[in-house]
N, C-alpha and C positions, 0 to 999 in steps of 0.2 A: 433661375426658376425658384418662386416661393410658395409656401404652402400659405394660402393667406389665413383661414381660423380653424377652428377647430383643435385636436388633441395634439397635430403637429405644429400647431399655429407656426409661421416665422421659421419655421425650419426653411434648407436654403439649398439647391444641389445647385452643378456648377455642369450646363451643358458643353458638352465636347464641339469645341468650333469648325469640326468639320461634319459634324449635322447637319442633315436635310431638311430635318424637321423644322416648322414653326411653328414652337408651341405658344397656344392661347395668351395676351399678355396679362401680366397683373391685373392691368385696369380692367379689361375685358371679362378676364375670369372673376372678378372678384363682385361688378355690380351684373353679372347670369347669374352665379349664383345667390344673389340678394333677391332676385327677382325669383328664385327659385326657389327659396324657402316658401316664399307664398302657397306652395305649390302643393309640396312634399316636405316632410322629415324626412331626414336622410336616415337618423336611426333605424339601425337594425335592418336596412334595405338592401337587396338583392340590386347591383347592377352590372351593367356591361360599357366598359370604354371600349368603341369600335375605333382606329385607325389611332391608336394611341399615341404614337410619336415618341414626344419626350418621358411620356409620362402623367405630367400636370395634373390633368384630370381626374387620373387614377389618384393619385397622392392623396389629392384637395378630398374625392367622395372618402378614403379610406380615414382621414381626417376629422371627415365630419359624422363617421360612425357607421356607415357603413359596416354591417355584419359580412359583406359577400364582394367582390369585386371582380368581374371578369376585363381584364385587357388584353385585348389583340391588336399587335405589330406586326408586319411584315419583315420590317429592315432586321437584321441579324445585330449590328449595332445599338440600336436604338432598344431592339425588345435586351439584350444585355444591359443598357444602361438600366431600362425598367427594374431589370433583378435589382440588380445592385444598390436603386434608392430605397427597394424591397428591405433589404438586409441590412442598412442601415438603419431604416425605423423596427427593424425584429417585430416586423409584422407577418403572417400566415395568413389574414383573410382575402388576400389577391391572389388570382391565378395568373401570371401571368404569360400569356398562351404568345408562340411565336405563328404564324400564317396570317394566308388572306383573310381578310374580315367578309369578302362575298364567301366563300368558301365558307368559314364558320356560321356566316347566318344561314347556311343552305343547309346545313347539319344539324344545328343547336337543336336542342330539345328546350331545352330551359327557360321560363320565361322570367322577366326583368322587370323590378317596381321603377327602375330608372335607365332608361340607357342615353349615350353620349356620342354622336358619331361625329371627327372634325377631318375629314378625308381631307385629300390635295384640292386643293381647290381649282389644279387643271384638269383633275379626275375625268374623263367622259362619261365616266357613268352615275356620278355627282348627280344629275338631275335625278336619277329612278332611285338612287338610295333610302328617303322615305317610303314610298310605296312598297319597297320591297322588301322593309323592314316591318313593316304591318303585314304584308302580304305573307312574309312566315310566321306570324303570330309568337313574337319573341317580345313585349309589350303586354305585360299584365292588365288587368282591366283596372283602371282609374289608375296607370302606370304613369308616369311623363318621358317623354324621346325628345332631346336637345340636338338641333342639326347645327353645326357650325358653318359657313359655307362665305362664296364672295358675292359682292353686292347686284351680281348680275343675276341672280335666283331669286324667284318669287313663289314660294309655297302655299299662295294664302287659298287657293283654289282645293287644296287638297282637304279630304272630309274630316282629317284628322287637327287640322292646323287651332293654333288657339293664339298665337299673338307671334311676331316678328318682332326685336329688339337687334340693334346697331350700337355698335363702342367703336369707334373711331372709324378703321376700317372693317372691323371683327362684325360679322351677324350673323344672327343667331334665330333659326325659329324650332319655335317649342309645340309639340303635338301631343295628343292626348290618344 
């Protein structure tokens, strides 16, 4: 896994092969977020990695200057790996929270100039996860929400949706 730019640019962790996770690939992560800069600076932003996994995510926004980063993991493993790339860049602007990501959006008070959610993609409850990410008002106004998701989801119905983008197998739709 690489950090592709920003202040860790090229930096490189080495995920444990008995991970469940799949994290985002290079290519994938690298041209969402080009398309993303369109969007948002990331400077100085408030966000939230929902079903973090390996990490990736979190790394790449804390990278790109992120003032704030919240991540939530479920796996016991995976959210320890999260420390640990933590402590390696001797960064403090991540939280990184271990529980369910429905459980924390049903809590959170806090709202987010950016958030990221890349569940399983056998999730069942993967189709309601937008809605009910707007529907706790955790999404600042003029915020952007990045869904990760597999090619059998169509969002574009939703009042929030602003564009759909595909990297190989990886897509991605972006809401407002």
């Amino acid at each position: 896994m690489r950090i592709v730019t920003g202040k860790y640019k090229g930096r490189h962790f080495d995920i444990p092969r008995t991970f469940k996770a799949r994290p985002t690939t290079d290519f994938a992560k690298e041209n969402i977020f080009n398309v993303l800069t369109g969007y948002l600076d990331f400077y100085g932003t408030a966000a939230l990695d929902l079903f973090s996994g390996t990490g990736s995510i979190t790394l790449e926004l804390l990278s790109r200057g992120c003032s704030q980063v919240v991540s939530v993991e479920q796996d016991r493993d995976h959210h320890r790996f999260i420390c640990e790339c933590l402590k390696k860049l001797d960064t403090n602007a991540c939280i990184p929270l271990r529980g369910d990501a429905f459980r924390f959006v049903k809590s959170c008070k806090q709202q987010f100039d950016f958030i990221f959610a890349d569940p399983p993609y056998a999730l069942k409850e993967l189709p309601t996860i937008p809605s009910f990410v707007f529907e706790k008002g955790l999404l600042k106004e003029g915020g952007l929400f990045v869904f990760e998701h597999g090619k059998d989801y169509d969002f574009s119905d939703n009042s929030h949706f602003v564009e759909h983008r595909t990297y190989g197998s990886v897509n991605f739709t972006i809401f407002k």
